[in-house]
N, C-alpha and C positions, 0 to 999 in steps of 0.2 A: 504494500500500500504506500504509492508517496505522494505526499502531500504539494499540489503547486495551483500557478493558478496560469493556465494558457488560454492565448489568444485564440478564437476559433473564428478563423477567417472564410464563416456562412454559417450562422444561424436561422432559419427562421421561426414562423412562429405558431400559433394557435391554431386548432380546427373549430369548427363552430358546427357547421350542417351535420342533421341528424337524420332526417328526416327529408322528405322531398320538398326541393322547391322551383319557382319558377324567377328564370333572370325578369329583372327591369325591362319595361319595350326600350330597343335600343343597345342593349348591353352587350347585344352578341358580336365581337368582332370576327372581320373576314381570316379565320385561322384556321380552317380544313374540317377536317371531320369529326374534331376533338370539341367541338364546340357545337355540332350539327341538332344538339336535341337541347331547347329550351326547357324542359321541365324536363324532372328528372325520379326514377324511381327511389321508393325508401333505400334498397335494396342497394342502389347505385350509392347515394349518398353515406349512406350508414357507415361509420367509423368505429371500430370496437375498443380503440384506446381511447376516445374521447367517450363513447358510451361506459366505459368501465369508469373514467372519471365524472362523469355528472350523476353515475348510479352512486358513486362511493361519497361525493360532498352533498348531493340531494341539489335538484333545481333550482328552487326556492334560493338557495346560495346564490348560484349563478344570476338569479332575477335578483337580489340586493346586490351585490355587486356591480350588476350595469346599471340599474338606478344609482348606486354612489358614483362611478362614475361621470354618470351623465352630469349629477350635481357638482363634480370635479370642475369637468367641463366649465360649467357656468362659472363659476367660482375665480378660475385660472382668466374666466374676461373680464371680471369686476375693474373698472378704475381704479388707479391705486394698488392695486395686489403685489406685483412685481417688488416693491419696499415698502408691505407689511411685515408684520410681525411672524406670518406662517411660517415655520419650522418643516411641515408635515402632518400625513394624516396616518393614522391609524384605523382600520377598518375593521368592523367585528361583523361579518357578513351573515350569520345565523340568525342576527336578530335586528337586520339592517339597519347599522348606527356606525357611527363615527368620532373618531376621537381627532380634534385638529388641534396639534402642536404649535402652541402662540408664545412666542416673546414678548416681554413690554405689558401694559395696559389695555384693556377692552376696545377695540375704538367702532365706531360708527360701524366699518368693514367688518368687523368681526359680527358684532350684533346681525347685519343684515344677511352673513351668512348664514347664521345658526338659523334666524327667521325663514329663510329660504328649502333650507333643510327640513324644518320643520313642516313649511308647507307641502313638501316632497312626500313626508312620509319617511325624512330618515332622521333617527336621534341623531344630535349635534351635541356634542361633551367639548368640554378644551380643557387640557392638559398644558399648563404653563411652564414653559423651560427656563434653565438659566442661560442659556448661549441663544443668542438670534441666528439664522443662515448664515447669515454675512459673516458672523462672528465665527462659525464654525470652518467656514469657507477660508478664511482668514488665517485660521490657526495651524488649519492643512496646505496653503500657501507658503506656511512660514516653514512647517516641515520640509516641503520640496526643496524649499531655498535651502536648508541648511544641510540636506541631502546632497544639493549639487554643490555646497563649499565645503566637502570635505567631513562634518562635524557629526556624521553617524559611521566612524571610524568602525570595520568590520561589519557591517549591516549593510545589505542593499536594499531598499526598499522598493515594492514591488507596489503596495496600492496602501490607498489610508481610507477608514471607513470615519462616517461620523454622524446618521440622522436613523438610529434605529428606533423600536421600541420602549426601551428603557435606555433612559439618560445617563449614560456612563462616561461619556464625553467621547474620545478616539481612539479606533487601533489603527496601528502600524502595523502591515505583514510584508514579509521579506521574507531572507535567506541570509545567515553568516556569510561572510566571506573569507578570503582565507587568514586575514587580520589574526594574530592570537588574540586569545581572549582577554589575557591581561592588558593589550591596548587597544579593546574598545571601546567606544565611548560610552559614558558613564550607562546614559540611557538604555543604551544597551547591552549592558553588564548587569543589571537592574531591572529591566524590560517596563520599565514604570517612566514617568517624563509629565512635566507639566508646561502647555506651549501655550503661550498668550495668556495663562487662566485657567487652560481646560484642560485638564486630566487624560494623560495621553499611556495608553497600555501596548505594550510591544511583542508581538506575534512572530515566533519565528517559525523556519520552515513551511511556506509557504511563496511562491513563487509565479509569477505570470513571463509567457512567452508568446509570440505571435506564432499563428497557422494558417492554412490559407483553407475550404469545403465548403434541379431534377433534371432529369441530364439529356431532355430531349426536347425542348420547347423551341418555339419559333417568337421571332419578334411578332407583335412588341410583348415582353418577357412578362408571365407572370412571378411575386413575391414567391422565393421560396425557391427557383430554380438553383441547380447544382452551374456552377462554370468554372472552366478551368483556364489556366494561361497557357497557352499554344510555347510559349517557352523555356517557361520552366514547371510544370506539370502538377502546381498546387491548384488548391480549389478556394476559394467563395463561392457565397451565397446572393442570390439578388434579394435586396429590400422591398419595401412598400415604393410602390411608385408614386411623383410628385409630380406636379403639372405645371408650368413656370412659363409664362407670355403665351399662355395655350398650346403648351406642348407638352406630350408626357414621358414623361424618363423615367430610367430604371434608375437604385439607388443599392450601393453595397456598403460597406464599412471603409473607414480612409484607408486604413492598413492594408486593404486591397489595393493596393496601386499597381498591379499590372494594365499597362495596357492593351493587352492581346487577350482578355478574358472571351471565350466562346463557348456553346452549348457543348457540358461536357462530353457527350458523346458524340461530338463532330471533330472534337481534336485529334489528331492535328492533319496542315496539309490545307489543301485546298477547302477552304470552308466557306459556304453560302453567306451573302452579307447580313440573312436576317437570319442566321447563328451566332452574330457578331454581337458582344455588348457594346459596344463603344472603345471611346475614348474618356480620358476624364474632362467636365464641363465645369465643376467644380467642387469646393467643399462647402460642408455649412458650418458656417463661423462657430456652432458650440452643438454638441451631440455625434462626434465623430462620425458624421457621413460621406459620403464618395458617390456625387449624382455622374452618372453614364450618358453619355449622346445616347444609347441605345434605347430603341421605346418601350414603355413602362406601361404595364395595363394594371386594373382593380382588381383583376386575379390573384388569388392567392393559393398554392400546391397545398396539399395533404396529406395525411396519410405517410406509409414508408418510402422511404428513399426510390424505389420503381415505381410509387403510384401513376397510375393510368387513368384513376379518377376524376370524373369536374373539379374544377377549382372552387375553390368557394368568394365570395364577392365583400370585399372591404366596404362597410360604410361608414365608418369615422373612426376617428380617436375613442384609445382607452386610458386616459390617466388613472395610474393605479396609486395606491396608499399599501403602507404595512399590511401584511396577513391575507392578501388580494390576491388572488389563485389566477397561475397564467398558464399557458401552453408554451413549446418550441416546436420550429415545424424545419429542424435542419435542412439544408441541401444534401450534405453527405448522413448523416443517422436518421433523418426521417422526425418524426413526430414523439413529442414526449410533456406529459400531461402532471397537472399539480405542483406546481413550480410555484410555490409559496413565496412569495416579497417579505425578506428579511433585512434587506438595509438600502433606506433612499436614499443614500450619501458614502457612495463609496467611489473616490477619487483614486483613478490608475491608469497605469504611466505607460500610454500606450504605443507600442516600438516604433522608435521613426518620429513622431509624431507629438510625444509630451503628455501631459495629464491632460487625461476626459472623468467627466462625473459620470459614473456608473448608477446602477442598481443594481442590487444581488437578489437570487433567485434561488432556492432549495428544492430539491426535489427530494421528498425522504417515503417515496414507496419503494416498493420491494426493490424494482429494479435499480433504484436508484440515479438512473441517470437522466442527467440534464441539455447536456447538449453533447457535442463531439469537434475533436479538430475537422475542421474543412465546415463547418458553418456558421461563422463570421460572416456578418451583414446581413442576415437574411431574419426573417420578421418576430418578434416576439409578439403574440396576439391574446385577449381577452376574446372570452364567449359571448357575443350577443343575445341582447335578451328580444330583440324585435324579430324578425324572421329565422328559420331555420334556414344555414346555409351561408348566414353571414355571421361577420367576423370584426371586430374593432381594432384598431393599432393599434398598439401598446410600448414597440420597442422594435429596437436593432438589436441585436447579440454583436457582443464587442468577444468575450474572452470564456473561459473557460474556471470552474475555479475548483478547487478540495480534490478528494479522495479519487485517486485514481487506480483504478481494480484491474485494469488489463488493457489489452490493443486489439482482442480477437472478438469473434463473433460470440463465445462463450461470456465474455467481460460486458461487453461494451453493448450487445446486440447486433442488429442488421444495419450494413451501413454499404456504403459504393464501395467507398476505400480503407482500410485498415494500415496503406501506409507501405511499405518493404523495407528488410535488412535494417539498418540502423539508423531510419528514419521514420519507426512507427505511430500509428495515429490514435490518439489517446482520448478517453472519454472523462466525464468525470459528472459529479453529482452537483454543484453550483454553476449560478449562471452570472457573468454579468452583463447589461446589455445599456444601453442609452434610449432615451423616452423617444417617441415619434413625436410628439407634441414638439419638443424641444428643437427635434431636428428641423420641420418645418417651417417652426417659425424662425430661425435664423439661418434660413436661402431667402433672399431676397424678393419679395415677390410671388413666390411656392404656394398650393396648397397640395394636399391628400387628394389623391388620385381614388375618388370611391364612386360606385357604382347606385 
């Protein structure tokens, strides 16, 4: 069992349809025969890993969870919110209620959310902290700084969390280095640290690395496809598509930066141009994404890494809170359900590229596993609660995190690739991944590509 935290360059995300349903007039694009049947049988749709998870948390869950949601939503547009006092929420989805994490004093905003809440149908609690965002943000800016001047002698730090559950203040997770121990730094001799104020606890053995992981789509690409780079033979995942001057693009994670990504079983060689994901068009200034010239549609894959099944259809945003139950719908492992939100605030230092704010994810059923290398960028999803078939954005998968059991199809499950010789492809049971909310609103001009 070792303990690290990798990069999975294609994650995606969620399944939602259970049941039959019918696309929007309009939705069907010209893409062959894969698309030929607008309504579709139970039979067709039916998923038996997303059925084993809504039979295991009970519906009702999933219907308080998209009503909080939805009231996220609203919440996240209020005037003023961006420097309020909100820390985060806590969600207790069995008894659809809310707990929002406020710094400071009551103010006006506050009140009108709890009012709005209430109107909803969902308890509104607030739980007052000592550190505001900022302040927390602040303190793990301070860490990096002093990370890159040398003053965590023998430690490398790998990510820092800071907006869980219970207010404990920060951890630091890393890996020794080969420093002896008698000259590291204090902090880390200690594993204790107080930065700015705020109580900082130090994790060792634990590690993040970059990786790169459906493998037969045609432009314009649905979320969730498997691609690979024609040169050097890793994989991503494609994101949620975005729409930007009326055009739609695919979107992968930044640390995908090939630009010869194509459909992976067109690699290599002569390959059609609507195999091609692009080029890169740009980044978004915060949420670590990679928009692609290549076209992006509301589709979203299913199912295991071979599925042949309809896509299912994005229709918004899912901003999640604490204890808010997700899916991953990999490019390379396929689909993996119950991915518990266990910390909104986990900052890590993503290869190439610098710190991104994360959010970590749990998956603690049997199987364990959360996502896999080679599915980086690809979608993290909530389950809708309006049609069967559709699906909410929720996330990018940035990295990979904790207990890693093996590389083979006994360890890890069914996956494209496993990886060869001494370059094996590794699974693991946390997730961490970047909000789609976040992504979108910093491109320029962007919205969500939903159907």
């Amino acid at each position: 069992m070792i303990a690290r935290r990798i990069t999975l360059c294609a994650v995606a995300g969620i399944l939602i349809g259970l049941f039959a349903f019918a696309l929007p007039a309009g939705a069907m694009p010209a893409r062959g025969t894969l698309y030929a049947q607008k309504t579709l049988s139970a039979s067709q749709v039916n998923d038996p890993v997303v059925s084993e998870f809504v039979k295991t948390v009970g519906a009702g869950v999933i219907r308080n969870q998209a009503a909080i949601e939805a009231f996220r939503v609203w919440m996240f547009g209020q005037p003023g919110f961006a420097g309020s006092g909100y820390v985060g929420s806590i969600d207790h989805l069995a008894r659809k209620a809310t707990t929002i994490m406020w710094y400071g004093p009551r103010t006006a905003l506050l009140k009108a959310i709890i009012r709005e809440g209430q109107r909803r149908g969902i308890s509104v609690t607030v739980q007052h902290r000592k550190y505001s965002l900022q302040q927390i943000k602040a303190a793990i800016a301070a860490i990096w700084k002093q990370a890159a001047e040398g003053k965590w002698a023998g430690f490398h730090v790998s990510a820092i969390g800071g907006v869980t559950a219970a207010e404990t203040g920060l951890t630091v997770e890393g890996t020794y280095t080969a420093v002896p121990a008698a000259r590291r730094a204090p902090q880390v001799r200690s594993l204790t640290a107080t930065v700015q104020g705020i109580p900082v606890r130090v994790i060792p053995g634990i590690r993040a690395s970059a990786a790169s992981g459906r493998d037969d789509d045609v432009a314009p690409f649905n979320s969730g496809d498997l691609m690979k780079s024609e040169g050097t033979g890793g994989f991503c995942s494609a994101g949620f598509a975005v729409t930007i001057g009326g055009v739609h693009y695919t979107e992968t994670a930044r640390h995908c930066n090939r630009q010869d990504f194509v459909v992976a079983d067109s690699c290599c060689g002569s390959v059609p141009a609507n195999k091609k994901f692009g080029t890169t068009l740009e980044l978004s200034a915060d949420g670590g994404a990679r928009v692609l010239t290549g076209g992006g549609y509301f589709f979203m894959q299913h199912l295991g890494w071979d599925t042949t099944s309809q896509p299912l259809v994005v229709v918004g945003f899912g901003p999640i809170g604490l204890h808010d139950l997700l899916c991953t719908e990999g490019g390379n492992s396929g689909e993996h359900c119950d991915i518990e939100v266990t910390n909104e605030l986990v900052v890590w230092n993503d290869p190439g590229y610098g710190n991104l704010n994360t959010i970590e994810g749990h998956n603690d059923t049997v199987a364990h596993i959360a996502v896999m290398q080679g599915d980086s960028g690809g979608p993290v999803m909530s389950l809708a609660n309006t049609q069967p078939g559709q699906v909410l954005a929720s996330g990018m998968i940035q990295a990979g995190v904790g207990a890693v059991s093996g590389t083979g199809p006994g360890e890890c499950g069914p996956a494209y690739s496993y990886g060869a010789g001494n370059n094996p492809i590794l699974c693991f049971d946390n997730v961490l991944f970047t909000s789609t909310y976040t992504i979108v609103k910093n491109l320029e001009g962007a919205s969500l590509y939903t159907g």
